[in-house]
PDB file of N, CA, C and O in Angstrom:
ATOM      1  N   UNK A   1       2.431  -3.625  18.721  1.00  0.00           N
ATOM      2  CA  UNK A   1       1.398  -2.991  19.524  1.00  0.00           C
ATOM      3  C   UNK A   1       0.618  -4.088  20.218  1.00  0.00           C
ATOM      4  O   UNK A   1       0.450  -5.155  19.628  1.00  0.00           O
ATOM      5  N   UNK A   2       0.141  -3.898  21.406  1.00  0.00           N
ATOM      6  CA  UNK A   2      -0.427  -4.957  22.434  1.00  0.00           C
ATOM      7  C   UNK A   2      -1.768  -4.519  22.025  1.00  0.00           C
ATOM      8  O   UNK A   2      -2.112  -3.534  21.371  1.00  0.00           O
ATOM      9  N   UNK A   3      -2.627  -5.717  22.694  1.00  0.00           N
ATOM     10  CA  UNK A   3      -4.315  -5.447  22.213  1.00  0.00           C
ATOM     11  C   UNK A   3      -4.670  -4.793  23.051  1.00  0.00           C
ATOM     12  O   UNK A   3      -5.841  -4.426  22.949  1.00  0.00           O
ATOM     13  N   UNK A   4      -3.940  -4.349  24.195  1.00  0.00           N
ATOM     14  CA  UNK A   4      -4.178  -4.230  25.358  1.00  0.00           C
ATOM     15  C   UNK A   4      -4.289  -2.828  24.929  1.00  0.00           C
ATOM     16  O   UNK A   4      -5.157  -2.126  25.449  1.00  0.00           O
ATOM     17  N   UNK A   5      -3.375  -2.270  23.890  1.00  0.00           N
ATOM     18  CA  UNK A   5      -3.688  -0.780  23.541  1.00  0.00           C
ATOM     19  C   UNK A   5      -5.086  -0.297  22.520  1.00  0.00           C
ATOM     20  O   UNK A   5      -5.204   0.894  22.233  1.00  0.00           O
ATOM     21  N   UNK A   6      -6.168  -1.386  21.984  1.00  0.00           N
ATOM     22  CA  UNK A   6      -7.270  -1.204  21.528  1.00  0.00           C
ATOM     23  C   UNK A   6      -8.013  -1.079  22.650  1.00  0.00           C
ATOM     24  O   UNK A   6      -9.213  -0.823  22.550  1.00  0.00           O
ATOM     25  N   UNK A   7      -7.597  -1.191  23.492  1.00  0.00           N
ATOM     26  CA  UNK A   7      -8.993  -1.869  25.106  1.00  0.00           C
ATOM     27  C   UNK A   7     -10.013  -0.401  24.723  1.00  0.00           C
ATOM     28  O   UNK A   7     -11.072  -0.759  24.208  1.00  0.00           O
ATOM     29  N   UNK A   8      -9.919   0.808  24.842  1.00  0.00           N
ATOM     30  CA  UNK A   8     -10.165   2.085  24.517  1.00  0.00           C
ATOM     31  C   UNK A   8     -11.080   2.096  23.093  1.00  0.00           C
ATOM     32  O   UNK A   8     -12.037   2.866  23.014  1.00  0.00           O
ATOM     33  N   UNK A   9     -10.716   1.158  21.927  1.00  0.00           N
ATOM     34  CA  UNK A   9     -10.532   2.283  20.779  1.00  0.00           C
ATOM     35  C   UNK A   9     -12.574   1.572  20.460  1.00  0.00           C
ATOM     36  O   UNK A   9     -13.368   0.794  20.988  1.00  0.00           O
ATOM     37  N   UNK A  10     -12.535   2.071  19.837  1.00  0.00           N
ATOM     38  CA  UNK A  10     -14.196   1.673  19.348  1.00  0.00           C
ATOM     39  C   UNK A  10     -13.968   0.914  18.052  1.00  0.00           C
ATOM     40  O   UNK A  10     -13.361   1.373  17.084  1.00  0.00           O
ATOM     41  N   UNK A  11     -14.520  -0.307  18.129  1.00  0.00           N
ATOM     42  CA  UNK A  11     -14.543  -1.384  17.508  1.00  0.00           C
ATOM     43  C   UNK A  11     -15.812  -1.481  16.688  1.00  0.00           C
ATOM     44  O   UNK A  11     -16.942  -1.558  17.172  1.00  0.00           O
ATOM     45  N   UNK A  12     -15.471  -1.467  15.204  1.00  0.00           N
ATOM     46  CA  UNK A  12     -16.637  -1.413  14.319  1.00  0.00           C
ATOM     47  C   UNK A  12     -16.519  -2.908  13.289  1.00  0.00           C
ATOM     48  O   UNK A  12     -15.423  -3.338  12.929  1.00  0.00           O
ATOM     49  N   UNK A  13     -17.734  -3.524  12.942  1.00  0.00           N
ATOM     50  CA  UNK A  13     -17.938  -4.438  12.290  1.00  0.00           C
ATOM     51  C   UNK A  13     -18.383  -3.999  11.164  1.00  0.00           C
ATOM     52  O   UNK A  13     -19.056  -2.975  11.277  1.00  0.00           O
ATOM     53  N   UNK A  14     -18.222  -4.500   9.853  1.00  0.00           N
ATOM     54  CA  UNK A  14     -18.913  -4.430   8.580  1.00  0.00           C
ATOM     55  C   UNK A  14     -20.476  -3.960   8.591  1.00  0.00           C
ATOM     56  O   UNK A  14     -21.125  -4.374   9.553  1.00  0.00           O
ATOM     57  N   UNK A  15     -20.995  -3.342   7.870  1.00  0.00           N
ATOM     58  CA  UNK A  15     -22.422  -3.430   7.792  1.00  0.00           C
ATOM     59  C   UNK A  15     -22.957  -4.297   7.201  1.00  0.00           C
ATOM     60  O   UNK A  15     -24.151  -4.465   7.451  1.00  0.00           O
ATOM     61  N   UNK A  16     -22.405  -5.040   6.358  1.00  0.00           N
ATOM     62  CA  UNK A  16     -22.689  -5.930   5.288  1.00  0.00           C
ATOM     63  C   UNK A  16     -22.478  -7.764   6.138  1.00  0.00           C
ATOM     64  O   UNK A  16     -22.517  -8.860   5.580  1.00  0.00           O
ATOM     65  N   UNK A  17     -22.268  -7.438   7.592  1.00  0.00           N
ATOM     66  CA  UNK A  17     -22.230  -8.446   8.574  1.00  0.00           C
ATOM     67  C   UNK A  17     -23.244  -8.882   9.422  1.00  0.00           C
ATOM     68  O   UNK A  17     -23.465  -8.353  10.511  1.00  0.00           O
ATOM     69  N   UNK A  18     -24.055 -10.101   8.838  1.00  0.00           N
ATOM     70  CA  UNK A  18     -25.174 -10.672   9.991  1.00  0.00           C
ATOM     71  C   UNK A  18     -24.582 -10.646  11.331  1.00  0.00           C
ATOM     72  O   UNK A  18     -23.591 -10.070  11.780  1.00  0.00           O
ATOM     73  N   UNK A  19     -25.681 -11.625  11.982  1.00  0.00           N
ATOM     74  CA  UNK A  19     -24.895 -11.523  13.502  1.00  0.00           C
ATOM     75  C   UNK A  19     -25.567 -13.309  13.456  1.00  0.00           C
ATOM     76  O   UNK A  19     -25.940 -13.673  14.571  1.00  0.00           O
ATOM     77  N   UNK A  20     -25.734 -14.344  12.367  1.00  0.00           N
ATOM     78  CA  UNK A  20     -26.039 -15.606  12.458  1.00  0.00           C
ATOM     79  C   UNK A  20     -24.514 -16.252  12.758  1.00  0.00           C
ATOM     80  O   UNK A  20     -24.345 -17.379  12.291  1.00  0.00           O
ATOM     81  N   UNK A  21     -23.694 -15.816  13.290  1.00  0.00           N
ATOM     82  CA  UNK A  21     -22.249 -16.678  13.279  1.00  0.00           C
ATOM     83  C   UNK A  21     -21.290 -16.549  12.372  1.00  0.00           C
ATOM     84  O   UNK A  21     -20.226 -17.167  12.408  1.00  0.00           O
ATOM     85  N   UNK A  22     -21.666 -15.634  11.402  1.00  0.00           N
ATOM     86  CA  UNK A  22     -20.420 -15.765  10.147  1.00  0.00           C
ATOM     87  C   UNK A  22     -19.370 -15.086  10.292  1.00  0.00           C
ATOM     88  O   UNK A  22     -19.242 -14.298  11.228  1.00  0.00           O
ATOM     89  N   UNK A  23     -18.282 -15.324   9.219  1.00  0.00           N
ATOM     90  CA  UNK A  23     -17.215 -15.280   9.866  1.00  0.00           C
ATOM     91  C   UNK A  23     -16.909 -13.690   9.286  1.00  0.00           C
ATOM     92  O   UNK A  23     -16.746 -13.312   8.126  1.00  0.00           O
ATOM     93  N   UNK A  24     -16.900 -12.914  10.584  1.00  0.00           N
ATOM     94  CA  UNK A  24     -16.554 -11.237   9.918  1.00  0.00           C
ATOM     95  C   UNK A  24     -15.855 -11.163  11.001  1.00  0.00           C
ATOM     96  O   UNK A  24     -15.777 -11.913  11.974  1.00  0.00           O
ATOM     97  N   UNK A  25     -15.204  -9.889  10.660  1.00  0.00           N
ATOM     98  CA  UNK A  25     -14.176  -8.930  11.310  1.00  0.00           C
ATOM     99  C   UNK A  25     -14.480  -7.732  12.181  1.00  0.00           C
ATOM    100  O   UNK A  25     -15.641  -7.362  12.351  1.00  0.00           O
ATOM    101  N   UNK A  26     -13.649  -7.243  12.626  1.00  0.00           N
ATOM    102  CA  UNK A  26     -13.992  -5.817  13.700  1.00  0.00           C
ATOM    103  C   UNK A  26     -12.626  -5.058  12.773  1.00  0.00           C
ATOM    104  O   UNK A  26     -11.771  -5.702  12.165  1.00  0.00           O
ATOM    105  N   UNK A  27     -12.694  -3.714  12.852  1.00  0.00           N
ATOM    106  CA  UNK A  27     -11.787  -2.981  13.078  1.00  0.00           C
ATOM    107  C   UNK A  27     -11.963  -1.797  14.049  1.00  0.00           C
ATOM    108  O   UNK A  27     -12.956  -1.283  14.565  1.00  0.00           O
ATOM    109  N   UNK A  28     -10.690  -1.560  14.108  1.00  0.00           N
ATOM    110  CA  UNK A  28     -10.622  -0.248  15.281  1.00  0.00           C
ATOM    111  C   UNK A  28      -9.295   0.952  15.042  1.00  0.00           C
ATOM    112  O   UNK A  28      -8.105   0.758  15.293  1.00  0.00           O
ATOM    113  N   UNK A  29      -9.684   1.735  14.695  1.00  0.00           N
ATOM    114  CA  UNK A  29      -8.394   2.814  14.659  1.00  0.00           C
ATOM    115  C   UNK A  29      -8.127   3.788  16.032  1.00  0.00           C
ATOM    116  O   UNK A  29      -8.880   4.052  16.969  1.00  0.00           O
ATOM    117  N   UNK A  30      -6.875   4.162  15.773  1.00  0.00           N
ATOM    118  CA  UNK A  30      -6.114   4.914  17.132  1.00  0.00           C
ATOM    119  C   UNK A  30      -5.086   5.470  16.384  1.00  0.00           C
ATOM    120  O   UNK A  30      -4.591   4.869  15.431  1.00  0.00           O
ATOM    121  N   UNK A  31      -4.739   6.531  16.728  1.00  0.00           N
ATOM    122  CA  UNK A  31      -3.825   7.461  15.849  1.00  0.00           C
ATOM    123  C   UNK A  31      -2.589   7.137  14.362  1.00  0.00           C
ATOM    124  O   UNK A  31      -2.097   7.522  13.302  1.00  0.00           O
ATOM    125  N   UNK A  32      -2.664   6.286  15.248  1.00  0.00           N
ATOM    126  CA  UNK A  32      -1.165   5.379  14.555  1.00  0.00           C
ATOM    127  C   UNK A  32      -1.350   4.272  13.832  1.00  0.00           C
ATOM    128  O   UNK A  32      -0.861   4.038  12.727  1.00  0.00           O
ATOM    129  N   UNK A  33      -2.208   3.452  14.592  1.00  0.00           N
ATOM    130  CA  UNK A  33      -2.345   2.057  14.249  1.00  0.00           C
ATOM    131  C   UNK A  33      -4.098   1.511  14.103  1.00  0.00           C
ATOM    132  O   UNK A  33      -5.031   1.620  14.898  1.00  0.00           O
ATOM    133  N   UNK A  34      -4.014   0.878  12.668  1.00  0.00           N
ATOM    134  CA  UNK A  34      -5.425   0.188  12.418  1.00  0.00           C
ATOM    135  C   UNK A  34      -5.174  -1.621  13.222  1.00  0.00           C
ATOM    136  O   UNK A  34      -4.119  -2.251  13.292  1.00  0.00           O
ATOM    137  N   UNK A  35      -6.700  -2.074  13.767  1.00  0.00           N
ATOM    138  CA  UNK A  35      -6.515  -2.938  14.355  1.00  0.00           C
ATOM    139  C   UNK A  35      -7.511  -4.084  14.018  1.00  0.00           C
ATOM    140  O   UNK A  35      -8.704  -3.805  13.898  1.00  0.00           O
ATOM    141  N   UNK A  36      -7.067  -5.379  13.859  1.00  0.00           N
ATOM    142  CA  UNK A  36      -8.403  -6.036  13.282  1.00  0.00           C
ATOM    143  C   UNK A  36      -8.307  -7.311  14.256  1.00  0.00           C
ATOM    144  O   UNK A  36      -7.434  -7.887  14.905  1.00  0.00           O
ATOM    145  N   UNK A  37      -9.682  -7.436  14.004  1.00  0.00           N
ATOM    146  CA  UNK A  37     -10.040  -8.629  15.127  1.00  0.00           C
ATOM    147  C   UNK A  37     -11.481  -9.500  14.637  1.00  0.00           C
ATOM    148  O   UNK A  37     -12.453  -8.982  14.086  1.00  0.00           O
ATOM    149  N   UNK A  38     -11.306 -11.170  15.053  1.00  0.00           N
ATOM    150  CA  UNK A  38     -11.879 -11.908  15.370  1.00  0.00           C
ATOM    151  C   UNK A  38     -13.406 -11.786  15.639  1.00  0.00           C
ATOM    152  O   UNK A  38     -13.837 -12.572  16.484  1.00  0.00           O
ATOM    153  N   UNK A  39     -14.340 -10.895  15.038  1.00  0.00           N
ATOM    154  CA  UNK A  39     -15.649 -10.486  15.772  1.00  0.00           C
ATOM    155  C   UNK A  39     -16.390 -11.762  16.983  1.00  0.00           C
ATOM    156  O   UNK A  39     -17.195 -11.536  17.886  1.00  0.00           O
ATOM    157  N   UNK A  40     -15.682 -13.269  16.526  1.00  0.00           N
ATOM    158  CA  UNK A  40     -16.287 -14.327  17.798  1.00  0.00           C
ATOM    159  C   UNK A  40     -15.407 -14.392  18.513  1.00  0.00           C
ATOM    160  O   UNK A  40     -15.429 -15.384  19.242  1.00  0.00           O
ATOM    161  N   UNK A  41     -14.359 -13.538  18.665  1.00  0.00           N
ATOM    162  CA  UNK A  41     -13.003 -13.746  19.831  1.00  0.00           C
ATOM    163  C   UNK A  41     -12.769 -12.544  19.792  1.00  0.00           C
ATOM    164  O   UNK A  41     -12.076 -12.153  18.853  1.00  0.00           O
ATOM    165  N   UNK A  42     -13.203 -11.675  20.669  1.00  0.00           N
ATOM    166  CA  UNK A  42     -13.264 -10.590  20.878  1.00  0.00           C
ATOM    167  C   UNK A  42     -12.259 -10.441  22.377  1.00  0.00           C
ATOM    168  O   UNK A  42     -12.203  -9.242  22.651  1.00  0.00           O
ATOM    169  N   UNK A  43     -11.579 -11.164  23.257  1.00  0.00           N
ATOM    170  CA  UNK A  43     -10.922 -10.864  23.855  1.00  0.00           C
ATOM    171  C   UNK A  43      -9.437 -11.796  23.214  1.00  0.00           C
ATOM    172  O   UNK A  43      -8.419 -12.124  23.824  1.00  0.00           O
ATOM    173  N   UNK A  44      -9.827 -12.030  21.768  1.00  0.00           N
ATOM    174  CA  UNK A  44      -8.503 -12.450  21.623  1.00  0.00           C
ATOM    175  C   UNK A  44      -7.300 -11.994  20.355  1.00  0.00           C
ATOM    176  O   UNK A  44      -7.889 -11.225  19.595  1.00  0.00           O
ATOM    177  N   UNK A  45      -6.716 -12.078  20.165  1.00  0.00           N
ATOM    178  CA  UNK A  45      -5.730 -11.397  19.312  1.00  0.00           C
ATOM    179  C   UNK A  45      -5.983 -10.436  18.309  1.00  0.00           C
ATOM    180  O   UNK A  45      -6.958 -10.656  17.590  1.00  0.00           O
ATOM    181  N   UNK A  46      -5.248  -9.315  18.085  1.00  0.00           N
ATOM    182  CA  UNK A  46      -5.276  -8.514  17.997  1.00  0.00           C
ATOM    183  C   UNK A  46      -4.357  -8.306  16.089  1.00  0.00           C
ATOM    184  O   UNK A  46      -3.185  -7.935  16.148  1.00  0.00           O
ATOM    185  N   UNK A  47      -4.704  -8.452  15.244  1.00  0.00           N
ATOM    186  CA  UNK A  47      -3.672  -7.911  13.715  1.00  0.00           C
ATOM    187  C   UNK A  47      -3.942  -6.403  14.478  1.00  0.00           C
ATOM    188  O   UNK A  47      -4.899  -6.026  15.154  1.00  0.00           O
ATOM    189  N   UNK A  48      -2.331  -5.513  13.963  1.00  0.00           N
ATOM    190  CA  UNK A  48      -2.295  -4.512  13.887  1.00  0.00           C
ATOM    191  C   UNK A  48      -1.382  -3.838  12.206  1.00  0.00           C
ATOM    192  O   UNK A  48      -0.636  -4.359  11.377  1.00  0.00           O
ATOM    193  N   UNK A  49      -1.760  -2.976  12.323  1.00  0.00           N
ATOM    194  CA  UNK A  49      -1.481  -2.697  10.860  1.00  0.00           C
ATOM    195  C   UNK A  49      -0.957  -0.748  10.999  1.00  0.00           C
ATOM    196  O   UNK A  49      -1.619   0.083  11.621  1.00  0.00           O
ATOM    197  N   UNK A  50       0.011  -0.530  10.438  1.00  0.00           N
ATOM    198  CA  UNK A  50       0.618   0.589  10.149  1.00  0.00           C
ATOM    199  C   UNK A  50      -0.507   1.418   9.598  1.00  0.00           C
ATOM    200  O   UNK A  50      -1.383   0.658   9.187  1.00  0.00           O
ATOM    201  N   UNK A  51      -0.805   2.596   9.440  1.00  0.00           N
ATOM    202  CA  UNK A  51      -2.516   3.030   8.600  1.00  0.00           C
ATOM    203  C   UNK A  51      -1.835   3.193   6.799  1.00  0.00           C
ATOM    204  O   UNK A  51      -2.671   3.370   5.913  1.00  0.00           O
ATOM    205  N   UNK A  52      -0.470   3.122   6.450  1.00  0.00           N
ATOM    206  CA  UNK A  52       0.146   2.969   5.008  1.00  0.00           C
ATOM    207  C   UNK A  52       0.024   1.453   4.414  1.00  0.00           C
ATOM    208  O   UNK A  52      -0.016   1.189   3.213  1.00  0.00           O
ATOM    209  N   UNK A  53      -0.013   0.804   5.146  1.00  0.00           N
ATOM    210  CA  UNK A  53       0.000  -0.452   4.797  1.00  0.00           C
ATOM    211  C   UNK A  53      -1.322  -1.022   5.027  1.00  0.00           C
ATOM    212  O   UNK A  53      -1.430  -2.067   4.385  1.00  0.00           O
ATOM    213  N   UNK A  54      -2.314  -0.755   5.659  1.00  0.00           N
ATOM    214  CA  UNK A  54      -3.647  -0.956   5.621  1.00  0.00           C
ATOM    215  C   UNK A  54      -4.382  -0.190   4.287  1.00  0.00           C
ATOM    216  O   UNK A  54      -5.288  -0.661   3.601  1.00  0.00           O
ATOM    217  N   UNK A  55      -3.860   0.849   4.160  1.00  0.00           N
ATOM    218  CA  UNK A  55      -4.439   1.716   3.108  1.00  0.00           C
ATOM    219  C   UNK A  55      -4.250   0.607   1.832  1.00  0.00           C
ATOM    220  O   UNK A  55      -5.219   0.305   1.135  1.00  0.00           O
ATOM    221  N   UNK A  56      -2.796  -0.011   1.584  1.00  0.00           N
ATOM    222  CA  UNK A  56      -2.153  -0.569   0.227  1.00  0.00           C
ATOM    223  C   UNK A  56      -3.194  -1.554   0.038  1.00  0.00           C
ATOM    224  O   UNK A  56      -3.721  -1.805  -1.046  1.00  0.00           O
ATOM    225  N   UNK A  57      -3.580  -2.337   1.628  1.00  0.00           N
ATOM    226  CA  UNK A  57      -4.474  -3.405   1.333  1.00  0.00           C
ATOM    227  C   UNK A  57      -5.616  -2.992   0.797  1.00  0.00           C
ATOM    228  O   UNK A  57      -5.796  -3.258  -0.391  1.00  0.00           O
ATOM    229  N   UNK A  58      -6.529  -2.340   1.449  1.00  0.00           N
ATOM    230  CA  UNK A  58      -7.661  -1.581   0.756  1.00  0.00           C
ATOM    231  C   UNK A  58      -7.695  -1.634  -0.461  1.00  0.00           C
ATOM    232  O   UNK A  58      -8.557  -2.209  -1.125  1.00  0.00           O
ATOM    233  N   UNK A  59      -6.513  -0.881  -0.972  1.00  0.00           N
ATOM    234  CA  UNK A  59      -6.723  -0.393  -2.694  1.00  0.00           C
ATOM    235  C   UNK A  59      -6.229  -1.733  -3.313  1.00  0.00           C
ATOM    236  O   UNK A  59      -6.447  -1.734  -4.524  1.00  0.00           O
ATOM    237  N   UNK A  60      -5.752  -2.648  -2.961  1.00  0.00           N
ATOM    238  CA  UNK A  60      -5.511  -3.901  -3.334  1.00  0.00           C
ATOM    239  C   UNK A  60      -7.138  -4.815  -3.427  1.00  0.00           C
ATOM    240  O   UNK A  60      -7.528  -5.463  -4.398  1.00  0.00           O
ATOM    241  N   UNK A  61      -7.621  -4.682  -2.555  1.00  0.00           N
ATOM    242  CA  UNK A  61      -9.251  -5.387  -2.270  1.00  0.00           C
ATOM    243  C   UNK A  61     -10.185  -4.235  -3.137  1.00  0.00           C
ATOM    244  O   UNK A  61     -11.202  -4.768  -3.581  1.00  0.00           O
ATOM    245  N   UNK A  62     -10.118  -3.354  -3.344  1.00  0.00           N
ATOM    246  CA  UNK A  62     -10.754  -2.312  -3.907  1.00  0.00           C
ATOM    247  C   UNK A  62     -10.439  -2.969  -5.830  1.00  0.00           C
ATOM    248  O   UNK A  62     -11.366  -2.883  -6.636  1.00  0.00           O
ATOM    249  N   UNK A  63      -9.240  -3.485  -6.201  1.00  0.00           N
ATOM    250  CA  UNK A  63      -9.119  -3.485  -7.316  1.00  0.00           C
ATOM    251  C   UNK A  63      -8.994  -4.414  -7.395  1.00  0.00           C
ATOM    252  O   UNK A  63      -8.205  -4.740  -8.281  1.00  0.00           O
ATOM    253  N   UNK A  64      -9.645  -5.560  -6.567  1.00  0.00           N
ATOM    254  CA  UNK A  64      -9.869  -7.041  -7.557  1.00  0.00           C
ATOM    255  C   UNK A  64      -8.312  -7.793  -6.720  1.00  0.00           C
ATOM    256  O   UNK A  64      -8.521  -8.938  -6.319  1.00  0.00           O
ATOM    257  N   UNK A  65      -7.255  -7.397  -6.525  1.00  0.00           N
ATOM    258  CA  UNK A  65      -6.255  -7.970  -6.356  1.00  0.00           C
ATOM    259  C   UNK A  65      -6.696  -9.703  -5.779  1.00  0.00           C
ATOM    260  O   UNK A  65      -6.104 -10.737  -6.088  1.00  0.00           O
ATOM    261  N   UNK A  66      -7.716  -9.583  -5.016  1.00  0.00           N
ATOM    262  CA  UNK A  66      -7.610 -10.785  -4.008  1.00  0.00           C
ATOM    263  C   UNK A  66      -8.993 -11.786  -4.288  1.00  0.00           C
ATOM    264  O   UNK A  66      -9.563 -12.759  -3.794  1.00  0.00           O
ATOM    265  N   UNK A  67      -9.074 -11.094  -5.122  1.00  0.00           N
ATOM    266  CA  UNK A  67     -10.442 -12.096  -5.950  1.00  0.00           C
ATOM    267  C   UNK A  67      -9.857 -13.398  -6.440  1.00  0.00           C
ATOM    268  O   UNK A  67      -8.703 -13.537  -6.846  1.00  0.00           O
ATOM    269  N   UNK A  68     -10.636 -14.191  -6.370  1.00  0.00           N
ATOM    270  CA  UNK A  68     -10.045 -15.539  -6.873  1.00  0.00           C
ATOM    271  C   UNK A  68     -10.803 -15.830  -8.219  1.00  0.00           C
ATOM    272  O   UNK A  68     -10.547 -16.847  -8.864  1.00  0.00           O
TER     273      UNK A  68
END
């Protein structure tokens, strides 16, 4: 999927995200596909993610998986 197909979608940041420079994320959904992005490069690349395989991650981050 091109980023070119988020141009549309509404792009949401964490709530739990200052706006002093740190390093957070955007996401954006569209029927099919979840989309994550760069919140300081916002015209630049685009992760796209299947919404089954975004979900796995979730419940993976939800249960500690990625805790160090």
């Amino acid at each position: 999927m091109a980023s070119s197909d988020f141009d549309q979608a509404e792009w949401r940041k964490s709530s739990r995200s200052d706006n002093n420079g740190g390093q957070c994320v955007e996401v954006a959904l569209t029927t099919t596909t979840i989309g994550v992005r760069d919140s300081k490069d916002r015209d630049g690349s685009v992760l796209a993610f299947a919404a089954g395989d975004w979900a796995a991650f979730l419940f993976g981050v939800k249960a500690g998986e990625f805790d160090r």
